[in-house]
N, C-alpha and C positions, 0 to 999 in steps of 0.2 A: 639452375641458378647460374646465371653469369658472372666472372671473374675481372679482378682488374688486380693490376700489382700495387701496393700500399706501404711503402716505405716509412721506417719506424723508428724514429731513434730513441735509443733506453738511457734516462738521464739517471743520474746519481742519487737523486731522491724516490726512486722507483723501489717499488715491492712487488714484483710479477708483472710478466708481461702481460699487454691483453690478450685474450685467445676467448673462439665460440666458443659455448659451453655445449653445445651438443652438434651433429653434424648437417642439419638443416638451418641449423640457427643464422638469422640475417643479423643480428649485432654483434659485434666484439665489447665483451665484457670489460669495462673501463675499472681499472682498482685505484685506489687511494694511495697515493703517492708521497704517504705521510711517514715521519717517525714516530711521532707521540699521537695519542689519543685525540679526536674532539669530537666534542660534546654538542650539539646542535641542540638547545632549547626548546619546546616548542613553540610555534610561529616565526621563530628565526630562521636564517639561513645563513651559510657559509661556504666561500666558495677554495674548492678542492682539488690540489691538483693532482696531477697522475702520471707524474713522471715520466709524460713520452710527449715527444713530438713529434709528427708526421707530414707526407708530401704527399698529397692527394696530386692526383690526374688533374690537370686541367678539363672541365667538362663534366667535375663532380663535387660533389661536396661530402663532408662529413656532419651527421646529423649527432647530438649527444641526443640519446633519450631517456626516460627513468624507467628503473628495474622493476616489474609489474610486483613482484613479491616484497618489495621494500613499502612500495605504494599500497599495498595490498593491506600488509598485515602491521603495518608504523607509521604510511602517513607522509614517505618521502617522496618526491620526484622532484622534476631538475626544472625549475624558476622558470627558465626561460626554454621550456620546453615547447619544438625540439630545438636546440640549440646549434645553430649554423656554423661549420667553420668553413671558410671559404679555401678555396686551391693555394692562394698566394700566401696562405697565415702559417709562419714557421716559429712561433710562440707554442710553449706548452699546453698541451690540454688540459685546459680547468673546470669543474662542473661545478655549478652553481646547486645547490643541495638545499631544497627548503625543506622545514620540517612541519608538516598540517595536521601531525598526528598531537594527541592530549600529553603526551609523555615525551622528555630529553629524548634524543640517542645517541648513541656513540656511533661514532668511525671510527676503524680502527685502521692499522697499517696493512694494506694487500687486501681491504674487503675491496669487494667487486661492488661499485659505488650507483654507476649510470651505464649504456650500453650507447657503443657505435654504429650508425649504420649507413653505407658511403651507398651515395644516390647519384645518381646522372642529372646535370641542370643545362637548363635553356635560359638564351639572353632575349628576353624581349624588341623587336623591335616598336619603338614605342612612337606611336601617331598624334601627336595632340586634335584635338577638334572641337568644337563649340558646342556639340551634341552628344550625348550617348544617345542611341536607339532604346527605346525601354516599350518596343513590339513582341513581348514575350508575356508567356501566361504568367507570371511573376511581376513582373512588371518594376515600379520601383516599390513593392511592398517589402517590409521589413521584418524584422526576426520572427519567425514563430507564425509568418506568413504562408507556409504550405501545411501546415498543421503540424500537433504532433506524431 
């Protein structure tokens, strides 16, 4: 597993830092940044924040993503998943928390909400032209065109 330095500032509305939860682990566990309670309805969403903000590398990004057990067993994951923050964004980390499960949930202060995980990006350089080639066994067929 490759490393990079990820600088972190702990704002004042923080309840734990992020940290793996185990030593393979590729996210850092993002917690709720809250003082009081909330209650996410279901089919609603609220967006969450977590009291840190960070300086990503140049050359990567940080992805939020949702916690497989939250999604799992209530129904949560993050809106706009995965959620991109770009290298230049020095705004707090907020996650957007939908609720798809039958029943409210709570968030509470310092739960571990959505998970981080910093990825290395490429800039496109970008061609325009009056053609796509579509000489591929695919071709321009659409969804659900190579089977299930």
């Amino acid at each position: 597993m490759k490393e990079i330095n990820l600088k972190i500032q702990i704002l004042k509305n923080s309840v734990g830092k992020p940290d793996y939860g185990s030593l393979q682990a590729s996210g850092l566990d993002l917690k709720a940044g809250i003082k009081k309670n909330i209650n996410i309805n279901s089919k609603d969403f609220s967006i969450i924040p977590t009291g840190i903000i960070i300086e990503i590398p140049k050359g990567f990004e940080a992805q939020v993503r949702p916690r497989s057990g939250l999604a799992a067993n209530y129904g949560l994951t993050v809106l706009n998943s995965p959620g991109t923050i770009d290298s230049d964004y020095r705004g707090e980390v907020k996650v957007i928390i939908i609720n798809l499960g039958k029943d409210s949930f709570l968030i509470t202060p310092g739960m571990r909400i959505a998970q981080l995980v910093i990825s290395p990006t490429y800039k496109a350089n970008i061609k325009f032209v009056k053609e796509i080639s579509s000489n591929t066994k695919r071709g321009k067929e659409g969804f659900g065109s190579t089977g299930l």
